[in-house]
N, C-alpha and C positions, 0 to 999 in steps of 0.2 A: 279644176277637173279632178284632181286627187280627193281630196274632201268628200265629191257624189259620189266616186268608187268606194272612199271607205263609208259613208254612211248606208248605199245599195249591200258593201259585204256584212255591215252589221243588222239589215233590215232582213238579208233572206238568212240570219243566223238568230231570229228573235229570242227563240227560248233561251237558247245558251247563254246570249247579252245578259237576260234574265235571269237567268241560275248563278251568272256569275256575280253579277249584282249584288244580289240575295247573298251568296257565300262570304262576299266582300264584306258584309253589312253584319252578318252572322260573326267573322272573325274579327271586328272591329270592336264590337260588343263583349266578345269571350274575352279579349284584352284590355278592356276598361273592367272587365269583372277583376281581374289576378291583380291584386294589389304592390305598387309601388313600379309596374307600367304607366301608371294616368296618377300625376301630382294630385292630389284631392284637399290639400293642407290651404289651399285658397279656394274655397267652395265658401260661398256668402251663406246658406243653409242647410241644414242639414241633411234637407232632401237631396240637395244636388250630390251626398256622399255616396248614394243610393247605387249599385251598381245596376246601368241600364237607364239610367233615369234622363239623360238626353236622350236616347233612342226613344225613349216613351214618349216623351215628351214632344217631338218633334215628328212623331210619327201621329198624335192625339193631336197637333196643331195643322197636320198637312190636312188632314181628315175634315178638321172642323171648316177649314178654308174652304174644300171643295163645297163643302155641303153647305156654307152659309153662299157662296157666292151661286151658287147654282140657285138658294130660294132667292135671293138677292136679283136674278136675272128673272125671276118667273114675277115679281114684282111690276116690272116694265119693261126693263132695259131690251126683252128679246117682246119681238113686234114679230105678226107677221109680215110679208111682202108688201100685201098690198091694203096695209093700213089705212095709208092716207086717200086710199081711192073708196073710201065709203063715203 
């Protein structure tokens, strides 16, 4: 019962979840930007020395996922209802 009270108090508080998110996401990135916060001495490539470069990265892979699984479902996977009644 605890859990649907906190999830109902985080649903009528949408934006703010949101803003905080964001904020969260915003200062996690300014602190991989300030060097010798985030170890970078074991980066396989160069890119990955890039400050920001997981955030892009991961933010360019959540993107492509929606958008290939979405054509991905217009392919077949979504049917209407009443497919098999023709």
């Amino acid at each position: 019962m605890k859990l649907v009270g906190i999830i109902e108090f985080l649903r009528r508080r949408l934006k703010t979840v949101i803003r905080l998110a964001i904020l969260a996401l915003v200062v996690l990135d300014l602190l991989d930007m300030i060097p010798g916060i985030v170890d970078k001495g074991h980066a396989h490539t160069r890119v990955e020395r890039l400050p920001g470069f997981w955030t892009v990265f991961g933010l360019v892979g959540c993107v492509l996922l929606i958008l290939l699984s979405k054509w991905f479902g217009r392919l077949g996977i979504m049917r209407r209802e009443d497919y098999y009644d023709e």
